[in-house]
N, C-alpha and C positions, 0 to 999 in steps of 0.2 A: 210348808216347803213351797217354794216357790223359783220357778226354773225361766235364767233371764234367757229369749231365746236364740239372742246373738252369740251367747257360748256354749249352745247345748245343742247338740244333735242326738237324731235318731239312727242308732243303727241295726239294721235287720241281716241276722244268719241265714243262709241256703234257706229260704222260702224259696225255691223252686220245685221245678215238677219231678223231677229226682230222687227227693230227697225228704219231701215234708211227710209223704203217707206212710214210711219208713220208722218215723220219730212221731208218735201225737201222747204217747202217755207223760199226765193225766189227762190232759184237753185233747182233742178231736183236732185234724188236720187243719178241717173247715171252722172252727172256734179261732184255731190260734190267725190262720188267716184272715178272719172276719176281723177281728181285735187288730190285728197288725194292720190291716188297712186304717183300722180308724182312728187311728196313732197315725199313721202318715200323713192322713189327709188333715187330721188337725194340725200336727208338724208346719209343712206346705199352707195354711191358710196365716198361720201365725209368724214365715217368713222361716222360717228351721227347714235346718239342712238335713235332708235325711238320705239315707244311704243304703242304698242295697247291694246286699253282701252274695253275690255264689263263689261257688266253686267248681272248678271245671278244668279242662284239661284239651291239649292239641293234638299230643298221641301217647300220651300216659308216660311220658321220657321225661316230662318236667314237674311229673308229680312226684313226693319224700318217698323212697324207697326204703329203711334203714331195716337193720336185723331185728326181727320180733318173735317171740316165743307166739303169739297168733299168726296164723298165716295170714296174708292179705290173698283179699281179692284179684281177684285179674281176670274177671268178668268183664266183656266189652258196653260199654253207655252207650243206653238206644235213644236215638234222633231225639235230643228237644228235654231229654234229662237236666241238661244244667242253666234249662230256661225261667225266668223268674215268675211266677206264680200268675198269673192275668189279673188277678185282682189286685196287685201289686205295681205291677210293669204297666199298668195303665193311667197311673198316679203321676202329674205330670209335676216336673219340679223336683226328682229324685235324682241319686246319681247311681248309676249301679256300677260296681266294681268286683275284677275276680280275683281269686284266691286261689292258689295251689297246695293248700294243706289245709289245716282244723282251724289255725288263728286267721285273723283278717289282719295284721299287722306287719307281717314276717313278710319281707318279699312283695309288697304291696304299694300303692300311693296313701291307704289312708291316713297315716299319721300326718302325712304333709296338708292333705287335701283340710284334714281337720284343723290344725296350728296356725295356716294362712287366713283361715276362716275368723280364729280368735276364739275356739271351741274349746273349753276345757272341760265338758260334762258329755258325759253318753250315757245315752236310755238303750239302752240292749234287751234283746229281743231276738229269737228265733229258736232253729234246731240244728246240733241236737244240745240238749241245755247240756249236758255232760263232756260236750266234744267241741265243738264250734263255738258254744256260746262262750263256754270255760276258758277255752285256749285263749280266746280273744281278750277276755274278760282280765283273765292274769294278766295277758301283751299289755294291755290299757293299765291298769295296775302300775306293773312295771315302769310305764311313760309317763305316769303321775297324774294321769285323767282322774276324775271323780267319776261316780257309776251311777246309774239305776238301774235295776234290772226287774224287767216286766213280767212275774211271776207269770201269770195267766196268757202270755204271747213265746211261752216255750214249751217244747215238748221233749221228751227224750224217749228211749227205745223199751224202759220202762218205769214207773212210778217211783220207786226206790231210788232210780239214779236219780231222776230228777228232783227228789224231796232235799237227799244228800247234798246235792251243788247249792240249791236253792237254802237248806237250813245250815251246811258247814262253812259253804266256802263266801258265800256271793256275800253273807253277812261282817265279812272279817275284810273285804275288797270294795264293798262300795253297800250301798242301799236297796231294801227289796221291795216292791211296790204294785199293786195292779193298773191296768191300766187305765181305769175309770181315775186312780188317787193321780195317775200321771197328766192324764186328761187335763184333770181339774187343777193343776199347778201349771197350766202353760200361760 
């Protein structure tokens, strides 16, 4: 495999400080964020566009409210929650964009920002694999993107979830890969 880099971008879920210590099963917070750094910075050397994804909010009025058999939260976000990771947001050559739900598609500039580019592949990556990465993963699906998904740069809230996205679903939507194998096709 090998990934041409004018059509491929990297994109990274909620790696911020909110949200990553939350999600790390099977990998460690500090794992997936080591890894997702070095996927970006190889990204950025090799001229790829990479993307950093949060989610955050102005005053909780523009986040999805719908009827759920779970209650939702409605915990207030303390200072610098839905700030992106420092070893992330220090990588220069990134574009970071926000989100107000689980997908990065819905409501958003990415598909534009990606199409104008001439991007038709995404390496995905982040947390939570079950929630964020998924949502997104289908949105791209749906918009006819091809996929990679960086097994070893996700985490979910526990091992189970994350085995399931990773052996049910991500294999029938696009490709599952580490990111040493990703590395090494840039």
């Amino acid at each position: 495999m090998k990934l041409e880099m004018e059509k491929t971008a990297l994109v990274l879920i909620d790696l911020q400080n909110g949200i990553i210590g939350h999600h790390s099963a099977p990998y460690t917070p500090e794992a997936i964020i080591k890894r997702a750094g070095e996927l970006a910075k190889a990204f950025v050397a090799k001229g790829g566009f990479v993307v950093l994804v949060r989610v955050s909010t102005l005053d909780g009025k523009d986040m999805l409210h719908p009827a759920t058999d779970q209650e939702q939260s409605a915990a207030a976000y303390p200072d610098g929650w839905d700030v992106i990771v420092p070893e992330l947001a220090t990588i220069d050559g990134t574009y970071t964009m926000t989100k107000r739900q689980w997908g990065a598609f819905h409501g958003t500039d990415l598909d534009s920002q990606l199409r104008r580019r001439g991007v038709d592949t995404i390496v995905l990556g982040g947390v939570s694999t079950g929630i964020g990465v998924d949502t997104t993963a289908r949105e791209a699906f749906q918009l006819g993107y091809n996929q990679i998904f960086v097994e070893d740069v996700m985490g979910a809230a526990n091992k189970e979830m994350h085995d399931y996205v990773c052996q049910t679903i991500f294999p029938r939507i696009g490709k599952l890969r580490s990111s040493a194998e990703v590395i090494s096709c840039l």
